[in-house]
N, C-alpha and C positions, 0 to 999 in steps of 0.2 A: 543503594550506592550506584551512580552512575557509571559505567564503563567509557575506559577509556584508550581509545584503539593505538596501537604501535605505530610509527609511519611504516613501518614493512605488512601490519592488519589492513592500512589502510592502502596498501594498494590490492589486498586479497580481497575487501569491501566491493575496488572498482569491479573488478573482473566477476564477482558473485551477479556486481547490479548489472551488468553487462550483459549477464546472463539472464536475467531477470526478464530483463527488458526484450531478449531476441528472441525468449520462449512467447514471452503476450502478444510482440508484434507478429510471430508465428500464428498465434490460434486466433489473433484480430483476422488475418488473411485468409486461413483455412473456415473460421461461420459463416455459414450461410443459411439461410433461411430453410427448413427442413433441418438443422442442424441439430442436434439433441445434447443436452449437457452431459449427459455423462459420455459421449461421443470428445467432447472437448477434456472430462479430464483423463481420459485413455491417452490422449493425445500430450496433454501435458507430462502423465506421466512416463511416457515413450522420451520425452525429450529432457526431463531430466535425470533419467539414468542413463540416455546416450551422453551424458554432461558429466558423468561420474559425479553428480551433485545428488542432494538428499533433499525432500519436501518436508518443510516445517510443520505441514497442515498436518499429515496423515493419523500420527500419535498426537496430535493436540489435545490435553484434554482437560481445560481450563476447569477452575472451581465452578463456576456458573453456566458449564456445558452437561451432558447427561453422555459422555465418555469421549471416546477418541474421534476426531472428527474423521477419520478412516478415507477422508478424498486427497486428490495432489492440490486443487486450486478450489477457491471462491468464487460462485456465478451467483450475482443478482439478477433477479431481472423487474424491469419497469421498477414497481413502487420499492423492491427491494432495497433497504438501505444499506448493505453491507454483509461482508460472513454467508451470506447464501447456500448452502447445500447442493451439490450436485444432487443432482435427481430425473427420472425417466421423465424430459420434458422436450417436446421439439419448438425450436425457436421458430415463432409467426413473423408474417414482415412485418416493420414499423415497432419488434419491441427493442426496449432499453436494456444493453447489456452491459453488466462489468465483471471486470476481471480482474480476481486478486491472486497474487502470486509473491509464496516466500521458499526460498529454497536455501540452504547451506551449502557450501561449496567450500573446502578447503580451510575448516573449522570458522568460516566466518557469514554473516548471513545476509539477507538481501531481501527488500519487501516491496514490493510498488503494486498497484493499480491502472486499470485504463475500462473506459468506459466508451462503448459505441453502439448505434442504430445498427441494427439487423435489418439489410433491405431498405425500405421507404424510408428514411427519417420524416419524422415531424419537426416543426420551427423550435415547439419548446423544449423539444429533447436537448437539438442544437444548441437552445440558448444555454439550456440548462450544464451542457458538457461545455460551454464556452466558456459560463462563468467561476464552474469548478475549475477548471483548468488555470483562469486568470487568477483565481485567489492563491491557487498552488505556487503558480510562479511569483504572485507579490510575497508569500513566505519564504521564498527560498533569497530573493532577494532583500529581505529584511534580516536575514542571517549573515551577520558579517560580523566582523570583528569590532570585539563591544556589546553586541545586541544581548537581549535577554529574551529567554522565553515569551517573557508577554507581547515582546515586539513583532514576532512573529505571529501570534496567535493574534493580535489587533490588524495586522496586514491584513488576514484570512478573511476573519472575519467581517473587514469592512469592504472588502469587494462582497461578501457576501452578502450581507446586506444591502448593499447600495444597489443591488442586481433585484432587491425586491423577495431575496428568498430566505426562510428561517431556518436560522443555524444550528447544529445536531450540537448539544454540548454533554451527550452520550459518551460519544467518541470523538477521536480524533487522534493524532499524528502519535508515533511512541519515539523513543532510542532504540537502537539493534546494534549488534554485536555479535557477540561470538552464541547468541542465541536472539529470537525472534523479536520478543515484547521486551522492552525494559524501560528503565526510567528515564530520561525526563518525560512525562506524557503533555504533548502540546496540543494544548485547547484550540476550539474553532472560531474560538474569540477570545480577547481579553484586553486587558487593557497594559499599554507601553512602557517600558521602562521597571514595568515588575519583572519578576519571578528569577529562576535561574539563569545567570550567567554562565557561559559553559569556559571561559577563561579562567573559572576559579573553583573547577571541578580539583577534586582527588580524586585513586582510585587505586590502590594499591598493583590492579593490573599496569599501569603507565608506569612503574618503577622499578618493573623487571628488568634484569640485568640479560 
């Protein structure tokens, strides 16, 4: 069942991603080259409990993981595609890094990413962050009132492709709420005019009095 957020959850959403958003741009600023991943999630966890907010990561412990993921954030680096491990590693210049970050705040939750050069960039890093980034904003702008699942997930997908690179249909985008992962899960592609309409969701949470 899809969740369906209160206008009063939704404005606890903004201020969660709010948060979200100032802890990454925080540890985007403080890596540096010498920089060590588990040096970033000390860091991360310093700042969400100066935030009286909670890390989604820490107890995660998905069916298809081997226990509790026990860190505050996600570091890929280079070919990493995702979910990463903090681990005893110091960042070289010129690698690729990303940052995942979910944190709860005020029973409701918050998830984003950011990806950047450590030091030197290379061109295809840049292209590469350039055109994840464009597909991100063509889904956000396919989401409007009316749209469906697949409309989005065809935006994504077709900047991603047209950029010449193949698309992870592993993963991709979820719902959040009053917890991390939830349903609708939107693909990295698809095609237009299918799948979920979120104007014609239920949920017996939107009915509370």
């Amino acid at each position: 069942m899809i969740e369906i957020l209160t206008p009063a959850e939704v404005e606890k959403a903004r201020a969660t991603g709010a948060l979200v958003g100032t802890i990454l741009q925080t540890l985007r600023e403080r890596t540096r080259v010498g920089t060590n991943l588990l040096e970033i999630d000390r860091w991360a966890k310093q700042m969400i409990e100066a935030a009286g907010a909670d890390s989604c990561y820490v107890d995660y412990a998905p069916s298809f993981g081997r226990g509790p993921f026990g860190h505050h954030i996600c570091t890929a680096v280079n070919d990493a595609v995702l979910h990463g491990l903090p681990h005893d590693r110091v960042l070289a210049d010129g690698d690729l890094l990303t940052l995942d970050l979910a944190v709860s705040l005020d029973g409701i939750a918050a998830d984003a990413a950011v990806s950047f050069v450590v030091g030197t960039p290379r061109a295809e890093d840049l292209a590469l962050i350039d055109a994840t980034e464009r597909a991100l904003a063509a889904g956000i702008a396919a989401a409007g009132p009316g749209a469906r699942i697949g409309d989005l997930s065809h935006a994504i997908g077709t900047v991603l492709e047209s950029a010449g690179y193949p698309v992870n249909v592993e993963f991709g985008g979820h719902g959040i709420g009053s917890t991390m992962h939830q349903d609708p899960h939107v693909s990295n592609t698809g095609r237009a005019g299918r799948g979920y309409a979120p104007g014609r969701a239920s949920c017996s949470r939107s009915n509370r009095g």
